[in-house]
Structure formats: C-alpha cells, structure tokens
C-alpha positions in Angstrom: -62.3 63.1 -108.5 -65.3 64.5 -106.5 -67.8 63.2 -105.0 -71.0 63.9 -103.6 -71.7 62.7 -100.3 -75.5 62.0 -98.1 -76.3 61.6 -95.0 -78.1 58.4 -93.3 -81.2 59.7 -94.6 -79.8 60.6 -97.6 -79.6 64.3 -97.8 -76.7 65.9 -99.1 -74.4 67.1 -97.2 -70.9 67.9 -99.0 -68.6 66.7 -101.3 -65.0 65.6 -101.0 -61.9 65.4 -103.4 -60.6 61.5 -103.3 -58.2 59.8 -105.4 -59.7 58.4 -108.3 -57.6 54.9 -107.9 -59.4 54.4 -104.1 -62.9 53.1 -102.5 -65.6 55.3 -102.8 -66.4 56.2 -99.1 -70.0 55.3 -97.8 -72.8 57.1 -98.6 -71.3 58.8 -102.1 -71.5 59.1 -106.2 -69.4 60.8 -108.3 -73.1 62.4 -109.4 -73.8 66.0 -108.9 -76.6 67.0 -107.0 -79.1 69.6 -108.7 -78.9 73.0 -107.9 -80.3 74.5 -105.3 -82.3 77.3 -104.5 -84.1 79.1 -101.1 -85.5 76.2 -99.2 -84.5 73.1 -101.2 -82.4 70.1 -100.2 -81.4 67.5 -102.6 -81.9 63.7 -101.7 -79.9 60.6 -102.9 -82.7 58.2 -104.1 -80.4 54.7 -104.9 -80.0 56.0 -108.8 -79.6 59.8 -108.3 -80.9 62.7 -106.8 -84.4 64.1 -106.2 -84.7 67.8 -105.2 -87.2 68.5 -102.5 -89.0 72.0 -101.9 -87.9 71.3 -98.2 -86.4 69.4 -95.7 -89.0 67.1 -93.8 -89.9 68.0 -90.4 -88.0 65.7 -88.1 -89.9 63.2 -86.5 -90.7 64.0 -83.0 -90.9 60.8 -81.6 -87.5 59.9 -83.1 -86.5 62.7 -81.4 -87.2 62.2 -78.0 -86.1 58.7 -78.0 -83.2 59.9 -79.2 -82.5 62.6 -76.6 -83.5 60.2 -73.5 -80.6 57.7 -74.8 -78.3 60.5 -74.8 -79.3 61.3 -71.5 -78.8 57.7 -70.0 -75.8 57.0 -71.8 -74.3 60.2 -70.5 -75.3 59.8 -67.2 -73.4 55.8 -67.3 -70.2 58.0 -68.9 -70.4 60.0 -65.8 -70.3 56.6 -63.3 -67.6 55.8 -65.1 -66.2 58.7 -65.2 -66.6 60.0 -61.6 -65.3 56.5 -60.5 -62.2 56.5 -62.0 -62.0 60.0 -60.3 -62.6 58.5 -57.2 -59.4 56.2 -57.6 -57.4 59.2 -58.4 -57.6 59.5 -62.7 -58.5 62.4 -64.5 -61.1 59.9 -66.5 -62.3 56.6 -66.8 -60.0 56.6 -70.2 -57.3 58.1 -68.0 -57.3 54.5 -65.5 -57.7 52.2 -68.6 -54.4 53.5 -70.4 -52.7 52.1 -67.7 -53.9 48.4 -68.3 -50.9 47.1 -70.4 -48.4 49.1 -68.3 -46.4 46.4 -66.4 -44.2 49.2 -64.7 -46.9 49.9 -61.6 -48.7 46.7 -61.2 -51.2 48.6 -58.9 -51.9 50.8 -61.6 -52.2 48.2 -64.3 -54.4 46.4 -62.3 -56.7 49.1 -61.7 -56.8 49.9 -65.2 -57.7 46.4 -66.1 -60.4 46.2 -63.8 -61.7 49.7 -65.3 -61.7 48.6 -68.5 -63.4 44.9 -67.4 -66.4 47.3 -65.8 -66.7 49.3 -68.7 -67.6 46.8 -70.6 -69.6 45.3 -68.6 -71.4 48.4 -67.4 -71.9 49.2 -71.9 -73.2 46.0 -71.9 -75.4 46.3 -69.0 -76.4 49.6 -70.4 -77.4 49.0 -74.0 -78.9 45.8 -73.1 -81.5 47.5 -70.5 -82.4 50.4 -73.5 -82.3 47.8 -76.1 -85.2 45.9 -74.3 -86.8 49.2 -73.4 -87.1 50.0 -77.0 -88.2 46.9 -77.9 -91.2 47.4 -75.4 -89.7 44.2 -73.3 -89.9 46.4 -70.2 -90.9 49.9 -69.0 -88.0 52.8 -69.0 -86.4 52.8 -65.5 -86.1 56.2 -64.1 -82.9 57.4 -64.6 -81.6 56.7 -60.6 -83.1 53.0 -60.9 -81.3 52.6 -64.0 -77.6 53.3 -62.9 -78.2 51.3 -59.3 -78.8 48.5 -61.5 -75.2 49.0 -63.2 -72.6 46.0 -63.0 -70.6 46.5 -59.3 -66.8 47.7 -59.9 -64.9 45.3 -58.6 -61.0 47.1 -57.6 -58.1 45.4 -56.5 -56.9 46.0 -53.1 
C-alpha cells in the first residue's frame, strides 16, 4: 500500500510503500494528494487535502528563534565535545561508550562521569531557553550562558 505522508505543518512531502498488515506511520493517509502544478503545494487538513497556490512565507520570528537555539545548543555540543577532547576522546560520545566497560575502570569511570554531565549540562541547557522562551528571564549572551553550565566533575 501507499501512502501519502505531511510534514509537522502538514505539507506533503512524499509517499512510502508499507505493508498493508502494519501501523500507519505518523503524519499519513492512504489518500492521494491533488495534483500539482507550478507553484502549488498540497496541505493535509484532518479529512484530506487542500491545494494551495503557494507555500506560506515562513514566519520570521519562528525563524530566528529557531536559529539562536541551534546556535546555543551547538555551542553546549561543543563543551561537551571539546571536553571529552581534553580527556583524550575523539567525542563526548566517544568517553560515554566506555561507561559499562568494566575492563579499564579509569575509563569506565570517566565515561560515567561524561555521561552524568551530559545530562546534567542538557538539563541545564533546555531549562535556561525554556524559561527564556517563556519570557521568565532575558537571553544570556551566548558566553554567560555556557559559564553558567553544570561543573564536570572527573575522577582522579
């Protein structure tokens, strides 16, 4: 069977063969979108689809909230990152594979402590923009911001 599949704001976006015995995945119907032509996109409105002459601009405040996330979140990724660096790993991912590795115990303790910061650095991290966004408190700059991060705490 195929199906028809939409993204979060509910503009197709493909289709995809599935078995007809299995759960249809999120966001799709077994109904075909209209066809298209030159600037058109076709939306999913709950009991089909509308065709629309074009896609909506994109919204440019979404879009810059958006992109300063992105920016903090990859500059905490990089923290991590270079820290686990610091300890000799190629990555942060790199140190935490090492936690349920009883063969080194210097290594599995490193990589237990990693993976204790990292979640408590995510934390940290989503729970600062979270309360940004909700206009709690003004956005740090981006140097204030990572000071303020969760101390890694290494064994010796």
């Amino acid at each position: 069977m195929i199906l028809y599949q939409w993204d979060a704001a509910g503009f197709f976006i493909g289709q995809q063969e599935v078995d007809e015995d299995g759960a249809l995945p999120q966001r799709s119907t077994p109904t075909k979108p209209p066809k298209l032509t030159g600037t058109q996109v076709a939306r999913w409105a709950g009991q089909g689809w509308e065709k629309l002459a074009k896609a909506p601009d994109p919204d440019p405040v979404q879009e810059l909230v958006e992109a300063v996330i992105s920016r903090y979140e990859e500059a905490v990724q990089n923290q991590l990152d270079s820290a686990a660096k610091g300890r000799g790993y190629d990555s942060l991912f790199t140190a935490i594979s090492y936690a349920e590795e009883p063969a080194v115990p210097r290594f599995q303790a490193d990589g237990q402590a990693f993976r204790r910061w990292r979640s408590l650095v995510w934390d940290y991290a989503h729970t600062e923009l979270n309360a940004v966004l909700a206009g709690e408190k003004p956005q740090p700059d981006l140097d204030t911001f990572l000071v303020g991060m969760p101390a890694l705490e290494l064994p010796v």
